[in-house]
LODO-932484 format. One record per residue (C-alpha): x, z, y; chain; residue number from 1. Coordinates in Angstrom, 2 decimals. Layout:
c1;c3;c2;chaine;num
X;Z;Y;A;NUM
...
# end
This chain:
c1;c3;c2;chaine;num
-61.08;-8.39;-3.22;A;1
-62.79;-8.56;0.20;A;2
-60.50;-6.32;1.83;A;3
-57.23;-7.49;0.53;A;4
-58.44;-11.19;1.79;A;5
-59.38;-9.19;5.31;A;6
-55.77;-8.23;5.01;A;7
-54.06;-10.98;4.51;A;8
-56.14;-12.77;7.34;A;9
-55.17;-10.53;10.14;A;10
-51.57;-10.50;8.60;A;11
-51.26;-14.47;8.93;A;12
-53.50;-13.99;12.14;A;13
-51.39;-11.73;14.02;A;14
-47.91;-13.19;12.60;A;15
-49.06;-16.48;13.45;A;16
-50.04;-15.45;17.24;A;17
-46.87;-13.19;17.81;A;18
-44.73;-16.13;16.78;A;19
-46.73;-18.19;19.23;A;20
-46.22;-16.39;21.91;A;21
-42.56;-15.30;21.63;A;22
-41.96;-19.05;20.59;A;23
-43.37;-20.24;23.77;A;24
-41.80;-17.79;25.89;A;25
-38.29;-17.98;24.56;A;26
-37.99;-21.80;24.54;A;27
-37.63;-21.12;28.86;A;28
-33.94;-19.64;27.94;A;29
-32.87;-23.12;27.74;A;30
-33.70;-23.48;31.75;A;31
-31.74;-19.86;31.85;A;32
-28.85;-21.40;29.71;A;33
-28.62;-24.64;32.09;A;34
-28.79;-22.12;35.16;A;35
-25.84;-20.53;33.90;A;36
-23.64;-23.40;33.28;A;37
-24.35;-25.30;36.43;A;38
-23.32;-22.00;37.66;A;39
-19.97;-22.15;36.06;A;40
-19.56;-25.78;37.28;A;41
-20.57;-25.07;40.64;A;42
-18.23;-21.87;40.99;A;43
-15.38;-23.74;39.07;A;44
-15.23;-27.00;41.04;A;45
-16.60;-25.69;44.47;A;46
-15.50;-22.70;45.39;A;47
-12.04;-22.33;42.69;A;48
-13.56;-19.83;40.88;A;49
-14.13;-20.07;36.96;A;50
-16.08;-16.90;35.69;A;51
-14.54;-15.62;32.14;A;52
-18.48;-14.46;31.02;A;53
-20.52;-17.65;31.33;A;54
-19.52;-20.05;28.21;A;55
-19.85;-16.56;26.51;A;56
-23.41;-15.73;28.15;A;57
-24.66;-19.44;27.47;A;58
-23.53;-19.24;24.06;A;59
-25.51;-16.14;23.35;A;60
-28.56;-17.43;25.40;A;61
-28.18;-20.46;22.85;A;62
-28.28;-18.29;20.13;A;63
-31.31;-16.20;21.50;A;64
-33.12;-19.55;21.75;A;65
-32.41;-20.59;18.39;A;66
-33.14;-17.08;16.54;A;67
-36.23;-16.13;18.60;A;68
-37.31;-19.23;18.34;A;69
-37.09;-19.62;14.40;A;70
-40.62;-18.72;13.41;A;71
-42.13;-20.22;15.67;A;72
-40.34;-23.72;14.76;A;73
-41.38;-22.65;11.02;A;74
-45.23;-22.45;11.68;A;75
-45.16;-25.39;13.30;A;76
-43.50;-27.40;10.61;A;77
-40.67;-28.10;12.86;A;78
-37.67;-27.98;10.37;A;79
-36.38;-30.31;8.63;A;80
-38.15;-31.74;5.21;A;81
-37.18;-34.94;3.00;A;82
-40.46;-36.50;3.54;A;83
-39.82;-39.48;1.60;A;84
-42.25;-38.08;-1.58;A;85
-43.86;-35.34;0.76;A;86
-45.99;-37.43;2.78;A;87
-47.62;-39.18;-0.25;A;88
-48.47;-36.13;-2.14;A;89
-52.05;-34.50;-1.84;A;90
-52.63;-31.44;0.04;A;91
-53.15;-29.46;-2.90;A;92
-49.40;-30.79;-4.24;A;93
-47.87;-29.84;-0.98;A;94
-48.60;-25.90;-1.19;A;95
-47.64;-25.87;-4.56;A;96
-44.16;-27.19;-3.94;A;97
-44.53;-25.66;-0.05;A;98
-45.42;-22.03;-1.87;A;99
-42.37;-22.63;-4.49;A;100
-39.64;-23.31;-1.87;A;101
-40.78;-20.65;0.73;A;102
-40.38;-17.97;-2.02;A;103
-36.87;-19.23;-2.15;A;104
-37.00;-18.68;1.84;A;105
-38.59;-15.48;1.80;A;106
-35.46;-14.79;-0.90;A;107
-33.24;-16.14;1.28;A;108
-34.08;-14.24;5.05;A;109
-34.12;-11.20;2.83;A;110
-30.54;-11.10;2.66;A;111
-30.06;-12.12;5.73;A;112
-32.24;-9.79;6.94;A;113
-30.06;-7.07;5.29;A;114
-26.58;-8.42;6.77;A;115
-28.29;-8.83;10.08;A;116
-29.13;-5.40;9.94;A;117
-26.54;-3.35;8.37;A;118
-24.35;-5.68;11.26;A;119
-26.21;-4.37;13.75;A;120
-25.94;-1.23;12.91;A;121
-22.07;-1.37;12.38;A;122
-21.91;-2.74;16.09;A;123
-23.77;-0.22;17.54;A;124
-21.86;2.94;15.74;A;125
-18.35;1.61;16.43;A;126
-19.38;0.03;20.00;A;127
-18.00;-3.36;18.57;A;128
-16.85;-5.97;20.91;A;129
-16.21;-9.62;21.12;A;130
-12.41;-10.43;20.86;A;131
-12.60;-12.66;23.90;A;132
-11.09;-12.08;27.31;A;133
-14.70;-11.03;28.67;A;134
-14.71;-9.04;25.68;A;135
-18.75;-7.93;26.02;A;136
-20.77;-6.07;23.31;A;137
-22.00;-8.01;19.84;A;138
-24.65;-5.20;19.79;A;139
-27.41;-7.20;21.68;A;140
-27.03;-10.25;20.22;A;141
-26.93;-8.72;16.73;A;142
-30.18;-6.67;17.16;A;143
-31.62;-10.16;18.72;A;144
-30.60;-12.29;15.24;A;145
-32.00;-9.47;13.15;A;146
-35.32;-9.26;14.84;A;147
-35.32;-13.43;14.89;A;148
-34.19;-13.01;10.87;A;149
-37.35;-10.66;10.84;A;150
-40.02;-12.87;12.41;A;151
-38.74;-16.14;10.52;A;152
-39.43;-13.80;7.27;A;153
-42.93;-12.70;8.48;A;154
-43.44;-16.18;9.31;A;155
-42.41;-17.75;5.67;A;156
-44.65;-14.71;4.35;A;157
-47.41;-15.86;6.08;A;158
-46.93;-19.85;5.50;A;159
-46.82;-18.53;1.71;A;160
-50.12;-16.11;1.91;A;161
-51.96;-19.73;3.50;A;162
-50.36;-21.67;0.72;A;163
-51.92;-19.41;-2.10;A;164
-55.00;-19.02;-0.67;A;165
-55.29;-22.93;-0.03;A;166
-54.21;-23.13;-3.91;A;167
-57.07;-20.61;-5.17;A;168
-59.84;-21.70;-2.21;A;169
-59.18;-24.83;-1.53;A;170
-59.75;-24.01;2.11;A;171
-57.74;-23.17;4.77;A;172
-57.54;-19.39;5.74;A;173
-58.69;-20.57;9.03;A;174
-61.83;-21.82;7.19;A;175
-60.90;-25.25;7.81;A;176
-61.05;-27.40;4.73;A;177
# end
């Protein structure tokens, strides 16, 4: 039992800090998003020059944000929740109901961890392509929503593994009570 609680530690440990860090480094690609359309108004209006690629690059820099970013906005309880009854329950109510709904999570980034990467794949064997005048490859942007599907699923695993053991130790895994 000693190991399989060492286990589950380092799991939430090192899913927790890789979350962390890719969380706080992605949320900067809204700077690099900005930078790109100030680009596209400075080009268009000054200088009579619209670019076909940057709505297209800002929307997938958008989308990078947003799908890096996932797990990190999960562990820190950033998504939405109907806290009128939430707030009153006890701590010990919350990761029962918190443990029930992120097994239907965990259920649902499964599958979207599947189409994300049997997507991915497709784009890379058949070099797919956006049907847009820029026309650039769905590839990259694929393989970045799978791996931000795949850290949002390691993330709801590890909010669930802190949940149970909360349930059965009443302390956090952290060791806080």
């Amino acid at each position: 039992m000693g190991l399989l609680k060492s286990v589950l530690k380092n799991y939430v440990r090192w899913v927790d800090r890789i979350n962390k860090w890719l969380g706080l480094a992605v949320m900067y690609l809204v700077f690099v998003m900005m930078g790109i359309l100030i680009f596209a108004a400075i080009s268009r209006t000054a200088f009579d020059k619209p670019y076909l690629w940057v709505m297209e690059m800002a929307q997938f820099t958008m989308a990078a944000y947003y799908l890096l970013g996932g797990g990190f906005s999960l562990q820190e309880g950033a998504h939405v929740r109907m806290d009128v009854f939430y707030e009153k329950w006890s701590p010990r109510t919350k990761a029962k109901v918190d443990s029930v709904t992120a097994l239907a999570l965990i259920s649902y980034l499964v599958i979207l961890l599947w189409g994300g990467y049997s997507s991915s794949l497709y784009a890379l064997e058949y070099g797919q392509k956006n049907y847009t005048a820029w026309a650039p490859p769905l590839a990259p942007i694929k393989i970045i929503m799978t791996i931000g599907i795949l850290l949002m699923l390691l993330q709801a695993i590890s909010i669930f593994i802190k949940d149970l053991y909360f349930l059965f130790s009443g302390r956090r895994i952290g060791g806080e009570a």
